[in-house]
C-alpha positions in Angstrom: -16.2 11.8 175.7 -18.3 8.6 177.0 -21.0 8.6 179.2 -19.0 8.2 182.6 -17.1 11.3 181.6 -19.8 12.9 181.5 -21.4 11.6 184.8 -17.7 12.8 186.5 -17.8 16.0 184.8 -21.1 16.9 186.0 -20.3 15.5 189.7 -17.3 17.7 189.8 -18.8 20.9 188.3 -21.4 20.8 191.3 -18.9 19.6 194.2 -17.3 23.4 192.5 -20.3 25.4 192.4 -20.7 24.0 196.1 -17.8 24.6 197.7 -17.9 28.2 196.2 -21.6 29.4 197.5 -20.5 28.2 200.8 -17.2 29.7 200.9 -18.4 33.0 198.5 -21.7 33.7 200.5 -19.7 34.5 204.0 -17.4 36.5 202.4 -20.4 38.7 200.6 -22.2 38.8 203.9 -19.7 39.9 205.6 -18.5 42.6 203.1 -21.8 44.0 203.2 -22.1 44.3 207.1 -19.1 45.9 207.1 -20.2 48.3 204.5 -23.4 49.1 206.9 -21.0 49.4 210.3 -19.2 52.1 208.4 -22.4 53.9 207.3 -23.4 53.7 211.2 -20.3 54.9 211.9 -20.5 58.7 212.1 -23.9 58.3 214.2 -21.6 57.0 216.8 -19.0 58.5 216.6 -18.6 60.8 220.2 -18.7 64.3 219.7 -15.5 66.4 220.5 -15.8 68.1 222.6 -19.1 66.7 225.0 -22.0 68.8 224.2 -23.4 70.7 227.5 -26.1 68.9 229.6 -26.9 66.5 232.3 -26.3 63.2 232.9 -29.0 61.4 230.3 -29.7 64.5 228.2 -29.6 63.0 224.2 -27.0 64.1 222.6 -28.2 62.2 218.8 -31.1 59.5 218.5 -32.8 58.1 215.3 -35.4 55.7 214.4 -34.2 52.0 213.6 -35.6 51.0 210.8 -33.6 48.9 208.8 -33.8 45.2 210.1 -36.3 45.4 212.6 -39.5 44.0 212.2 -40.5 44.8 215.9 -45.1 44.1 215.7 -46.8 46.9 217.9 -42.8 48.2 219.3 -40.4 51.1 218.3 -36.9 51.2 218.5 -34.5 53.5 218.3 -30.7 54.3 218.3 -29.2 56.8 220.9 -26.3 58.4 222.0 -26.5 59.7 225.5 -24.7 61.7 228.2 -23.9 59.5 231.3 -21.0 60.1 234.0 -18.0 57.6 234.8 -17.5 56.7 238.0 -15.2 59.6 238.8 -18.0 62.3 237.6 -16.4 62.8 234.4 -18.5 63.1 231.2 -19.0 60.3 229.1 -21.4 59.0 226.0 -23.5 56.0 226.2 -24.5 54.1 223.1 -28.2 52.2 223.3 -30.6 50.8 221.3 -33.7 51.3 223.3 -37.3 49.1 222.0 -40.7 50.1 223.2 -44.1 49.4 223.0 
């Protein structure tokens, strides 16, 4: 093969490599966040039935750790009793920072 072959070869094998980290790196990302929403999963998940307790009481809470680089805060996941409009029982879902 000449030299312009080459030259071509090389070209094309990048454009390749190219196109494939920018259309492969989404798809990774995005397989791996859905792998962590599905390890968060249960931690949300409302309890059947409601536990006993009034409106604010926790019901789960845990540090958040993974991800957060919060200087001189906390935060913290939580699941929470709250009432609907109608004075029924309901969970609340919050991520709560603080200093």
């Amino acid at each position: 093969m000449n030299k312009l072959g080459w030259m071509i070869g090389g070209v094309l094998a990048a454009v390749v490599l190219v196109v494939v980290a920018v259309v492969g790196y989404p798809a990774v990302d995005r397989v791996q966040s859905d792998r962590r929403q599905d390890e968060l999963e249960p931690f949300y998940a409302t309890p059947d039935p409601l536990p006993d307790g009034p409106a604010g009481a926790l019901v789960r809470h845990e540090p958040l750790t993974e991800g957060v680089n919060l200087p001189n805060a906390a935060a913290h996941r939580i699941l929470y009793l709250t009432e609907d409009p109608n004075g029924a029982p309901r969970v609340r879902r919050r991520s709560p920072v603080h200093p």
